[in-house]
LOLO-538192 format. One record per residue (C-alpha): residue number from 1; x, y, z. Coordinates in Angstrom, 2 decimals. Layout:
<r nr="NUM" c1="X" c2="Y" c3="Z"/>
...
END
This chain:
<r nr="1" c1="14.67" c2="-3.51" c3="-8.15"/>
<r nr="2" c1="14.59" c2="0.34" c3="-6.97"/>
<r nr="3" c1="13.62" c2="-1.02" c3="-3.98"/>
<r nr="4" c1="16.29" c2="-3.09" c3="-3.25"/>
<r nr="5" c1="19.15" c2="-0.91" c3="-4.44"/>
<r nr="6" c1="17.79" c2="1.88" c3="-2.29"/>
<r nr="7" c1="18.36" c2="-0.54" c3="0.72"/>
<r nr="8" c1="21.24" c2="-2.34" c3="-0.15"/>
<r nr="9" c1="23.34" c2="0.12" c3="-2.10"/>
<r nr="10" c1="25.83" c2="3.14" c3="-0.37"/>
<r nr="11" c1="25.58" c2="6.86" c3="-1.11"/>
<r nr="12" c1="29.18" c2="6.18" c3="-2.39"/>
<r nr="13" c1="31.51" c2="2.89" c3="-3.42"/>
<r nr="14" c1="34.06" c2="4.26" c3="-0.62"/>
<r nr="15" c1="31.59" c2="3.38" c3="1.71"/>
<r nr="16" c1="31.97" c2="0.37" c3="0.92"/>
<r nr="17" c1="35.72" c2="-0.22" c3="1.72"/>
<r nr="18" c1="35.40" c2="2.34" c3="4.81"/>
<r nr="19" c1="33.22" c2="-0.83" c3="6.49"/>
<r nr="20" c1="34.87" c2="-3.98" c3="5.35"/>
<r nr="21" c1="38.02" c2="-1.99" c3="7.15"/>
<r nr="22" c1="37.23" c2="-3.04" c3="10.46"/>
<r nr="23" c1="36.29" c2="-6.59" c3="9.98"/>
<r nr="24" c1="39.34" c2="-7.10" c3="7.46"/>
<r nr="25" c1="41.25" c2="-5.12" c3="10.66"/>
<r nr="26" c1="39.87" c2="-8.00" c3="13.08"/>
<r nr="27" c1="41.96" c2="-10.44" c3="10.78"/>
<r nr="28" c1="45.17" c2="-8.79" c3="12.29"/>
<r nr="29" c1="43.93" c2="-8.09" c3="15.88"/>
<r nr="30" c1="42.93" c2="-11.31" c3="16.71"/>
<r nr="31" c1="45.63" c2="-12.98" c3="15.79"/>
<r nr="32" c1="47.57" c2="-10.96" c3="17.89"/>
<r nr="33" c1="45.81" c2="-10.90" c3="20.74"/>
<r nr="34" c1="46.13" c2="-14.42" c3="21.14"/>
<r nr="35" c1="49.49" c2="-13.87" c3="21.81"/>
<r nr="36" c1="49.47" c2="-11.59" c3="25.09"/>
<r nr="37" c1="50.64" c2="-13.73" c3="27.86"/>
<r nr="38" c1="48.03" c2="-12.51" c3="30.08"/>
<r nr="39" c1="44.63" c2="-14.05" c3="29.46"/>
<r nr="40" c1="42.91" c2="-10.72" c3="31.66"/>
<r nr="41" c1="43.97" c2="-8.60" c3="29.30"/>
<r nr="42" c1="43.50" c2="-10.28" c3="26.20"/>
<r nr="43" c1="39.68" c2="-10.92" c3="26.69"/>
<r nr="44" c1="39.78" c2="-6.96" c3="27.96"/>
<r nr="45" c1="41.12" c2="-6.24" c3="24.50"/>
<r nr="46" c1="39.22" c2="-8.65" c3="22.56"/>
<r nr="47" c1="36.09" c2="-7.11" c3="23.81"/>
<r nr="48" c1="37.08" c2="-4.08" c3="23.62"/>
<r nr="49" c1="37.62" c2="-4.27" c3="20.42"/>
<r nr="50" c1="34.17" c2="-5.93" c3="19.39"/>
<r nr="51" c1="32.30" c2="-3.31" c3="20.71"/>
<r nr="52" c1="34.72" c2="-0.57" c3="19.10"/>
<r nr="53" c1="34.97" c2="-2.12" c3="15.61"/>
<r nr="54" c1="30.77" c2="-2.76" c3="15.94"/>
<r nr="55" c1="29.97" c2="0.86" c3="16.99"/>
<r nr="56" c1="32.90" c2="2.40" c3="14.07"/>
<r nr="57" c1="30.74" c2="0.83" c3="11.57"/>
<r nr="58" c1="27.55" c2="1.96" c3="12.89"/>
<r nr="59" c1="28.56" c2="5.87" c3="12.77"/>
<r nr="60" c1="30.13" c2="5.77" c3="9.88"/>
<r nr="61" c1="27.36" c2="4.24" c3="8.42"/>
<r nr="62" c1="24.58" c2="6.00" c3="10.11"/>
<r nr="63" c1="23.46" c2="7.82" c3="7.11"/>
<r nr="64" c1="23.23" c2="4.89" c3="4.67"/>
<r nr="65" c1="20.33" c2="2.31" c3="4.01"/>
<r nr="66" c1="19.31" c2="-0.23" c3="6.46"/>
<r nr="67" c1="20.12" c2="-3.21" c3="4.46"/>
<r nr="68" c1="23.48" c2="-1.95" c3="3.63"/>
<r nr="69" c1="24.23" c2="-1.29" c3="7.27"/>
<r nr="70" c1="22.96" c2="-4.55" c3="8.27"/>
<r nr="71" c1="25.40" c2="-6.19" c3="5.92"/>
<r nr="72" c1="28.43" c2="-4.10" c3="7.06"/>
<r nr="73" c1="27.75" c2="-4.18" c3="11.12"/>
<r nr="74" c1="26.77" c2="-8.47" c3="11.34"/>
<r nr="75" c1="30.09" c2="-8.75" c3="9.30"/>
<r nr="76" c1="32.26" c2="-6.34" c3="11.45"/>
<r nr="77" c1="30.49" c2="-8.27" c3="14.65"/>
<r nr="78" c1="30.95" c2="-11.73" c3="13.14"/>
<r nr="79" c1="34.58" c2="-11.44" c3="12.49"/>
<r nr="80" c1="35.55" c2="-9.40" c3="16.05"/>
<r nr="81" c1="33.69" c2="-12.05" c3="17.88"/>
<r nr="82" c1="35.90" c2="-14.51" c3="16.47"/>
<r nr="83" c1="38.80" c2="-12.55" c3="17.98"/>
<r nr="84" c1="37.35" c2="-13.41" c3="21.42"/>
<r nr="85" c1="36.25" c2="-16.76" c3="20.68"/>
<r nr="86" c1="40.15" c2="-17.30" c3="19.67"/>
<r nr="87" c1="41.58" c2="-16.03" c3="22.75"/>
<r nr="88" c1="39.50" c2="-18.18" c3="24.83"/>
<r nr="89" c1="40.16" c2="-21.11" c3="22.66"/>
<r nr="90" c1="43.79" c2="-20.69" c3="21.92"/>
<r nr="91" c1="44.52" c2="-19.51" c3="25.62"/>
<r nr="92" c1="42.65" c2="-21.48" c3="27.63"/>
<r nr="93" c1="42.45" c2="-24.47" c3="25.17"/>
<r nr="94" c1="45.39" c2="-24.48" c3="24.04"/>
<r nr="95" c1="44.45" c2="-24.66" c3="19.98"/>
<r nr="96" c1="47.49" c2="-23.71" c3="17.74"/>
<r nr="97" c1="46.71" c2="-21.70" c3="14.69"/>
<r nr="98" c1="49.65" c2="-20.71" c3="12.03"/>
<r nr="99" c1="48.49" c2="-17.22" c3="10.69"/>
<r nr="100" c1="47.42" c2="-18.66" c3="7.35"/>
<r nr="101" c1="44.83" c2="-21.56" c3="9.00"/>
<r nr="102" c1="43.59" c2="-18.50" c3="11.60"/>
<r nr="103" c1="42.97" c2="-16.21" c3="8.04"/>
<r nr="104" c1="41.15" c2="-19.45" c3="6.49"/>
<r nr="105" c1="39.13" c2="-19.97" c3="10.21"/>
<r nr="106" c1="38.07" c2="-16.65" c3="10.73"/>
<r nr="107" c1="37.89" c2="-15.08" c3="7.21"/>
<r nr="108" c1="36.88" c2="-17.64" c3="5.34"/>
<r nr="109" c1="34.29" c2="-20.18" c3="7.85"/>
<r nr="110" c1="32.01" c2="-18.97" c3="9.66"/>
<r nr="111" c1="31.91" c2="-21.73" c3="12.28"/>
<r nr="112" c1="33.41" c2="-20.65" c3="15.71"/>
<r nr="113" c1="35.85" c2="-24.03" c3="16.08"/>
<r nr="114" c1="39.22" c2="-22.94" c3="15.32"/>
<r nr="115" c1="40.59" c2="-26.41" c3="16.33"/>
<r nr="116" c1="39.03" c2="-27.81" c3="12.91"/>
<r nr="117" c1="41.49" c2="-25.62" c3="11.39"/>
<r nr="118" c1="44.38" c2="-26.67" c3="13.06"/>
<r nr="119" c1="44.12" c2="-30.28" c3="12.64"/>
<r nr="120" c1="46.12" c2="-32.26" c3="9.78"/>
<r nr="121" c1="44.04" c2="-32.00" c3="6.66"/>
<r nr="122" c1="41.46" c2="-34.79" c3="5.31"/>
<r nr="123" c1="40.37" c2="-34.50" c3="2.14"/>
<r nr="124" c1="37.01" c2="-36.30" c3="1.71"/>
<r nr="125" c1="35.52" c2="-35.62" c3="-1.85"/>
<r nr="126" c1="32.65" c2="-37.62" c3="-1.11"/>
<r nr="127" c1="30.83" c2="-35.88" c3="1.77"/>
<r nr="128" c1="32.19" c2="-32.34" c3="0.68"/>
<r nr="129" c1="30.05" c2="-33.20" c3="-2.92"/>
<r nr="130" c1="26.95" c2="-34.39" c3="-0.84"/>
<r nr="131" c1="27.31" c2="-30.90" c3="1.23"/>
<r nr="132" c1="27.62" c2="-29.08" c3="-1.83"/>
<r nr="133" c1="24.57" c2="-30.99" c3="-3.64"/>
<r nr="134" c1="22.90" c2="-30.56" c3="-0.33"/>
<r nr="135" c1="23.18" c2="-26.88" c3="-0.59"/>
<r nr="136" c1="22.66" c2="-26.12" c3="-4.11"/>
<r nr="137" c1="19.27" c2="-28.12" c3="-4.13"/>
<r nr="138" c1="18.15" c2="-25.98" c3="-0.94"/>
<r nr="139" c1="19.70" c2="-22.79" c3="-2.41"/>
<r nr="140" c1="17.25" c2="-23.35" c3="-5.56"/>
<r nr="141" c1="14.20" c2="-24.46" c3="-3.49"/>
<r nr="142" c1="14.94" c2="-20.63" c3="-1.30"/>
<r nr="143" c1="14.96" c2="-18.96" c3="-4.41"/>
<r nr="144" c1="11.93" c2="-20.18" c3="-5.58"/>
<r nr="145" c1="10.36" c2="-19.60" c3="-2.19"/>
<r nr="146" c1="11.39" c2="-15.38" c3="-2.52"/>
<r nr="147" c1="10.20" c2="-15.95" c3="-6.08"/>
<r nr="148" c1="6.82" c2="-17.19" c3="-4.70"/>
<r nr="149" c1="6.66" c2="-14.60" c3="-1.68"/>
<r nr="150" c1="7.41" c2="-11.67" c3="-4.77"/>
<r nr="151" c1="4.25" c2="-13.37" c3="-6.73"/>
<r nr="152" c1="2.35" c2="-13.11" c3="-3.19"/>
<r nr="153" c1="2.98" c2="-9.48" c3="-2.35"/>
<r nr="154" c1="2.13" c2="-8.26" c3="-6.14"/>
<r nr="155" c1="-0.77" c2="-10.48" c3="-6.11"/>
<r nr="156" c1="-2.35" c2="-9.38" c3="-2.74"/>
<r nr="157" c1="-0.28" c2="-5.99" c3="-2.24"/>
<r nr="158" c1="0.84" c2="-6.85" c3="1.29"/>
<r nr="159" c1="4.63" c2="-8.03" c3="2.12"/>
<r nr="160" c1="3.08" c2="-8.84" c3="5.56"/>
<r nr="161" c1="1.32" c2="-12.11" c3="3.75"/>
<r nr="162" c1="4.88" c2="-12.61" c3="1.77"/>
<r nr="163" c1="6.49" c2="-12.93" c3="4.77"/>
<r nr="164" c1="6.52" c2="-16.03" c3="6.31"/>
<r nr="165" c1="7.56" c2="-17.80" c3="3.14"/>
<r nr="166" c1="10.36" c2="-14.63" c3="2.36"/>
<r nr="167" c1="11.87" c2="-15.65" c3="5.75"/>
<r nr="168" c1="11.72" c2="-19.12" c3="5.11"/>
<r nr="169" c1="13.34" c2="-18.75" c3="1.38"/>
<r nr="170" c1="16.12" c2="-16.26" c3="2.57"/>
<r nr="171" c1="17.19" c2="-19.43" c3="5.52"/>
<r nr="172" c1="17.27" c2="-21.87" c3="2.96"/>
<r nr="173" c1="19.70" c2="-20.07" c3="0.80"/>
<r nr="174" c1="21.79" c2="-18.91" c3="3.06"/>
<r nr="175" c1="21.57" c2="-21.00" c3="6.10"/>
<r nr="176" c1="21.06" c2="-24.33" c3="4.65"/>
<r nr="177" c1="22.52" c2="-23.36" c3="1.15"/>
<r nr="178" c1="25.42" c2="-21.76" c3="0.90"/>
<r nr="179" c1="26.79" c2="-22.52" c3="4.44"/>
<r nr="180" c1="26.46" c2="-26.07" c3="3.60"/>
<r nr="181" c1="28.10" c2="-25.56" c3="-0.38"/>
<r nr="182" c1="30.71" c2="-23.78" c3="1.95"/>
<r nr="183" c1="31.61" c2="-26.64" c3="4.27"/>
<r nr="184" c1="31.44" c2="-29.41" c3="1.32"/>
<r nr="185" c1="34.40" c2="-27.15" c3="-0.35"/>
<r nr="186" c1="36.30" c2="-26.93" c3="2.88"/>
<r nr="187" c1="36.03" c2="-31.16" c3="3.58"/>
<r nr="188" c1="37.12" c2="-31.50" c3="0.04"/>
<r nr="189" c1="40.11" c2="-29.59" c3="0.46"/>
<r nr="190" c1="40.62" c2="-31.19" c3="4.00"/>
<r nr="191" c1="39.19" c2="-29.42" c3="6.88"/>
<r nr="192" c1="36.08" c2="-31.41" c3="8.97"/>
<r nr="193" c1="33.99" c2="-28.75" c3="8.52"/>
<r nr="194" c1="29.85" c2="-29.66" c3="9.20"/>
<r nr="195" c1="26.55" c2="-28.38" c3="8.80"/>
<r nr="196" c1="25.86" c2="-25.32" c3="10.70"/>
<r nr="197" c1="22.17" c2="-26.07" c3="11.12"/>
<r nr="198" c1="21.13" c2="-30.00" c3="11.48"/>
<r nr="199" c1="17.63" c2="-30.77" c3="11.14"/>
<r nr="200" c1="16.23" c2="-27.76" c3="13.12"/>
<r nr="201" c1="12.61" c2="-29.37" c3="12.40"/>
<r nr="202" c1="13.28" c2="-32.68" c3="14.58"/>
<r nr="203" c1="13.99" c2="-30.71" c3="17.79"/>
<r nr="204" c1="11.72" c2="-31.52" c3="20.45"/>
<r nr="205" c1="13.01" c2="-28.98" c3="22.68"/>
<r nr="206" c1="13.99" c2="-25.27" c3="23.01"/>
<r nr="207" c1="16.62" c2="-26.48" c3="24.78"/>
<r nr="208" c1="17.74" c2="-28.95" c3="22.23"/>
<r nr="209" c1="16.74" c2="-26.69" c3="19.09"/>
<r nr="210" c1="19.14" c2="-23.64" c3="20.30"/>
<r nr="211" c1="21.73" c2="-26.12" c3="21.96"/>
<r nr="212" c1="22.53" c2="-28.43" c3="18.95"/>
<r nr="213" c1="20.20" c2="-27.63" c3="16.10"/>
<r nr="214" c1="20.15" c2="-23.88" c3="15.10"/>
<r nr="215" c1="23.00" c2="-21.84" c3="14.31"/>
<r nr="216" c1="25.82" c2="-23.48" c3="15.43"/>
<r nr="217" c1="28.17" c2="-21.28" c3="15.14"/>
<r nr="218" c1="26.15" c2="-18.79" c3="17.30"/>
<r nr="219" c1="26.01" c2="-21.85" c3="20.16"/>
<r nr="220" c1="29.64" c2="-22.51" c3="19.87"/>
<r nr="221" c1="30.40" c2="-18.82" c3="19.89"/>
<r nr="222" c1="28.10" c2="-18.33" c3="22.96"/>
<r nr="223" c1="29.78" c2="-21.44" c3="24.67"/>
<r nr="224" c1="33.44" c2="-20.35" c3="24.21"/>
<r nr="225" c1="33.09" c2="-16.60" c3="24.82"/>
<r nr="226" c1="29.75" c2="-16.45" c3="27.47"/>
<r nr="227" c1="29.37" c2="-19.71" c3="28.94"/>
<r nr="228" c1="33.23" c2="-21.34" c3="29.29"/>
<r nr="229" c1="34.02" c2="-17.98" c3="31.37"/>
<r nr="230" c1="30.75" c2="-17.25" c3="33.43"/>
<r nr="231" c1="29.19" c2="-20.59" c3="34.28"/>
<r nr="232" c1="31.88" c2="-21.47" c3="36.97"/>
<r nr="233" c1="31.80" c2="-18.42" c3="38.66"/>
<r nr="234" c1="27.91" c2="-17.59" c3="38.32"/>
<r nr="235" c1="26.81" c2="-21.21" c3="38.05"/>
<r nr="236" c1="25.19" c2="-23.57" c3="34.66"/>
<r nr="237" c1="22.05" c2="-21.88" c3="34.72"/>
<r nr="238" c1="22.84" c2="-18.52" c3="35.38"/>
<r nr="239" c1="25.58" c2="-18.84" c3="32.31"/>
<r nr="240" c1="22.62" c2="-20.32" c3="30.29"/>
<r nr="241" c1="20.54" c2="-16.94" c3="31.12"/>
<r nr="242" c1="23.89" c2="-14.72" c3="30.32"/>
<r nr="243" c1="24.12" c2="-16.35" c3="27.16"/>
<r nr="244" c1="20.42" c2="-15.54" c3="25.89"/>
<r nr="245" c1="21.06" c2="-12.06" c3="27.29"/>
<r nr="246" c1="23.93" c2="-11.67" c3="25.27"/>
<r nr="247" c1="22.20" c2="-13.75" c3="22.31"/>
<r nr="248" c1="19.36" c2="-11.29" c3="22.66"/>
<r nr="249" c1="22.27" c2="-7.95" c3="22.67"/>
<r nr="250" c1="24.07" c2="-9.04" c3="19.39"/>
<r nr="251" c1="20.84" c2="-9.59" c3="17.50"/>
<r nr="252" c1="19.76" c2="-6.09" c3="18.62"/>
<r nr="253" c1="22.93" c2="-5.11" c3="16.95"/>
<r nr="254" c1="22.18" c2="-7.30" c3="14.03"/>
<r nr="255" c1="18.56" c2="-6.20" c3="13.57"/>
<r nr="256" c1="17.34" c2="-2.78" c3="15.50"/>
<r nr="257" c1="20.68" c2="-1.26" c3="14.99"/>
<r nr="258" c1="20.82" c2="-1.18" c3="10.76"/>
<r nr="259" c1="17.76" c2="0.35" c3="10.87"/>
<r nr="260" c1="17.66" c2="2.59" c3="13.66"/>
<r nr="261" c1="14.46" c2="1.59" c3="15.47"/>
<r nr="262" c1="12.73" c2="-1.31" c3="17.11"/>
<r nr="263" c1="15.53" c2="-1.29" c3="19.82"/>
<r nr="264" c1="14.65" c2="-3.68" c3="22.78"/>
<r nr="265" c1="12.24" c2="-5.95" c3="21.01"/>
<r nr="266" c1="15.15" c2="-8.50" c3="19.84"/>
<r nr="267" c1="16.41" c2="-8.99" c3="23.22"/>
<r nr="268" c1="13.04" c2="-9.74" c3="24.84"/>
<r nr="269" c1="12.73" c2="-12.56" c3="22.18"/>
<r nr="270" c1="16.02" c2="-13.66" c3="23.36"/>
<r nr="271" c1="14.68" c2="-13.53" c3="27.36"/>
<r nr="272" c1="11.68" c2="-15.27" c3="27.18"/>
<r nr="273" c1="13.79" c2="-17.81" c3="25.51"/>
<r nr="274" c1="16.11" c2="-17.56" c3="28.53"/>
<r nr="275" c1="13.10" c2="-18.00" c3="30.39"/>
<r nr="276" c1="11.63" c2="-20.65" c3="28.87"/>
<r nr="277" c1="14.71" c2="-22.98" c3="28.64"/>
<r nr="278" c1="15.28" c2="-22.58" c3="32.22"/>
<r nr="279" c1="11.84" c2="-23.99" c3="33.18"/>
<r nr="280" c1="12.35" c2="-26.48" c3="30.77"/>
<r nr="281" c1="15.19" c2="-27.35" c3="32.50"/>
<r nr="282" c1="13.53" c2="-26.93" c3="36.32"/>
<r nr="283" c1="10.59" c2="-29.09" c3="35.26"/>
<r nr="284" c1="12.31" c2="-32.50" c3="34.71"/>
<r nr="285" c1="8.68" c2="-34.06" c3="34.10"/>
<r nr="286" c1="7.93" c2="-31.40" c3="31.31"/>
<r nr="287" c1="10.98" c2="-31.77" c3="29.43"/>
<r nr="288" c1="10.62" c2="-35.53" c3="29.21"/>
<r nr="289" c1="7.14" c2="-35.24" c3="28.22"/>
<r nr="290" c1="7.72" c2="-33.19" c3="25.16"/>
<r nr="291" c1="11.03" c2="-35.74" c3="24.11"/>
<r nr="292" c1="8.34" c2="-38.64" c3="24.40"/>
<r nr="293" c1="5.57" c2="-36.87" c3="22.70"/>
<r nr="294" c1="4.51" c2="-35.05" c3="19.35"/>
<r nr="295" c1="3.94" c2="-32.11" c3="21.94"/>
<r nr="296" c1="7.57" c2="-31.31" c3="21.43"/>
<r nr="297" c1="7.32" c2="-30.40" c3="18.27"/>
<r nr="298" c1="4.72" c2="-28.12" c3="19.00"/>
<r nr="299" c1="5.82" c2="-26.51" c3="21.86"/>
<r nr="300" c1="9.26" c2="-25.45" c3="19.63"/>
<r nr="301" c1="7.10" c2="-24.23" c3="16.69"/>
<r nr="302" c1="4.43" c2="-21.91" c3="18.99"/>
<r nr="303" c1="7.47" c2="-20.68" c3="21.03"/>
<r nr="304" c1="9.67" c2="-19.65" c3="18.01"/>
<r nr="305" c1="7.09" c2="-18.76" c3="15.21"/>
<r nr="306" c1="4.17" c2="-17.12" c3="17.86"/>
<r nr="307" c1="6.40" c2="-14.15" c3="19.60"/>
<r nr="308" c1="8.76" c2="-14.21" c3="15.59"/>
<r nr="309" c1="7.68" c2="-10.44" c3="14.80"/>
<r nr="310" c1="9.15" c2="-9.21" c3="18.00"/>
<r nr="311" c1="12.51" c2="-10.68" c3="16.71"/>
<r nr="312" c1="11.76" c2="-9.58" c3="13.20"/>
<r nr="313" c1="9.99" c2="-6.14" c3="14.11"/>
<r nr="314" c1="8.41" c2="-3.53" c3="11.35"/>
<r nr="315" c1="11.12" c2="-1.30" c3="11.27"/>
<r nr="316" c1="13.55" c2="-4.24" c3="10.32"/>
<r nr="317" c1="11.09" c2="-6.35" c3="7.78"/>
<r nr="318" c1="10.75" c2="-2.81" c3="5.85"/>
<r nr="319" c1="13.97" c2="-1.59" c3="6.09"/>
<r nr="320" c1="15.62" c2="-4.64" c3="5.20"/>
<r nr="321" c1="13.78" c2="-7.72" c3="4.46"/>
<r nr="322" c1="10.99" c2="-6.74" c3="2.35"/>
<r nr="323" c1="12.61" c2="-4.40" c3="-0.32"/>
<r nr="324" c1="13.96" c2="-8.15" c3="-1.77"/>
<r nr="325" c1="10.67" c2="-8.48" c3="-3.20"/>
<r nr="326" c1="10.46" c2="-5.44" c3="-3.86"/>
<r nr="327" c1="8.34" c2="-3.93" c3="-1.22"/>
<r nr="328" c1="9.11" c2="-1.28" c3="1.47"/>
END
């Protein structure tokens, strides 16, 4: 318990409301900005802003713990990227968002599709309870997974052989538990709201596991604010390679940044993604293979898992990830 209150805690509870400032700021911004008439000068803004609310956080935070700072800078960066993702989509779109459905989009969802939010509501009680049973049975079995990985470490004194199932447990609550108890509460009340990550484990392909399976909100945000602006201009698979660039950029913000070290190692992850998908892409006979074959499945798991603790460096597992069980 020290160990996790010395890397998720502040120095001081004003901290705490000196970093939810910006991203509660981004609530009024964007909103805003989707008003300019020029669309030039709105996505100058927008990103303007991202990178200024982002790097606020991170020096006013520099002297806390990494875990806290991880917390405070992904949700500063979550909620200005939806400030650009709604002045593509309300600009060039044409979505219409009253201020109350753009608070309930981008406060309150974190799904990048701010037309869900502006369509008449549709209450249906009966897939919003399966999403919320869905998410509250894979919320319990993540639990018991960081359960198991704390029984690992004190049993064998490493975190490094807690930590495939630690990373596994902390996904399952929060990726496929509460996201999913999240969008069963927001069909029931009427908005078409989905799950964020669909049956990552069937995908055959990189191509298909980062295009429709993993993070979808991270896809839709790459599509509407990277791909939607640069793939005309620089061509589909040059806007594919921009995109894992910038994937690869805002999880260096999300991972080497809280804790101050590791910087670079993220964003080669991200690359040889790039990389990867491209040939997959390129080599027509390849990509068929592995949707024909069990091979696909393999291919996805060595690519993802094998190069995993360049994404997940040292610095970042210690500084954040491991003090949940206790470890540091």
């Amino acid at each position: 318990m020290e160990n996790l209150v010395a890397a998720y805690w502040p120095a001081s509870t004003s901290m705490i409301a000196l970093v939810l400032a910006f991203p509660y700021a981004s609530l009024i911004v964007g909103y805003f900005l989707t008003r300019i008439p020029s669309l030039g000068l709105a996505r100058i803004l927008a990103w303007s802003w991202v990178l200024g609310s982002f790097f606020a956080v991170e020096r006013i935070s520099a002297a806390e713990p990494g875990g806290f700072r991880m917390l405070g800078m992904c949700y500063a960066l979550l909620l200005a990227m939806k400030v650009v993702v709604a002045v593509e989509d309300v600009k060039v779109s044409k979505v219409k968002l009253s201020y109350g459905r753009w608070l309930l989009w981008a406060g309150l969802w974190p799904g990048m599709r701010p037309e869900i939010f502006s369509a008449d509501r549709e209450p249906d009680s009966q897939e919003g309870f399966a999403l919320i049973l869905k998410g509250i049975i894979r919320s319990i079995a993540g639990a018991l997974l960081i359960g198991f990985s704390r029984f690992l470490y004190v049993e064998t004194e490493s975190a490094a052989a807690a930590t495939p199932t630690l990373l596994v447990g902390v996904s399952l609550v929060l990726h496929f538990g509460s996201f999913n108890v999240l969008a069963g509460l927001w069909r029931i009340y009427g908005f078409k709201t989905y799950t964020l990550f669909p049956h990552p484990l069937a995908s055959k392909t990189l191509s298909e596991f980062w295009g429709k399976r993993w993070n979808l909100p991270f896809t839709e945000m790459c599509q509407s604010a990277v791909n939607k602006p640069l793939a005309p201009v620089l061509g589909r698979n040059v806007g594919a390679m921009a995109a894992f660039l910038y994937s690869g950029i805002v999880h260096e913000f999300a991972i080497s940044f809280p804790v101050q070290e590791g910087y670079g190692l993220p964003l080669l992850y991200f690359l040889i993604h790039g990389v990867l998908i491209l040939c997959e892409r390129k080599l027509k006979g390849l990509k068929e293979f592995l949707r024909r074959t069990r091979w696909g499945h393999v291919w996805c798991v060595f690519w993802l898992a094998g190069p995993m603790m360049i994404l997940f460096h040292p610095a970042f597992l210690k500084g954040v990830l491991w003090p949940l069980i206790g470890a540091s």
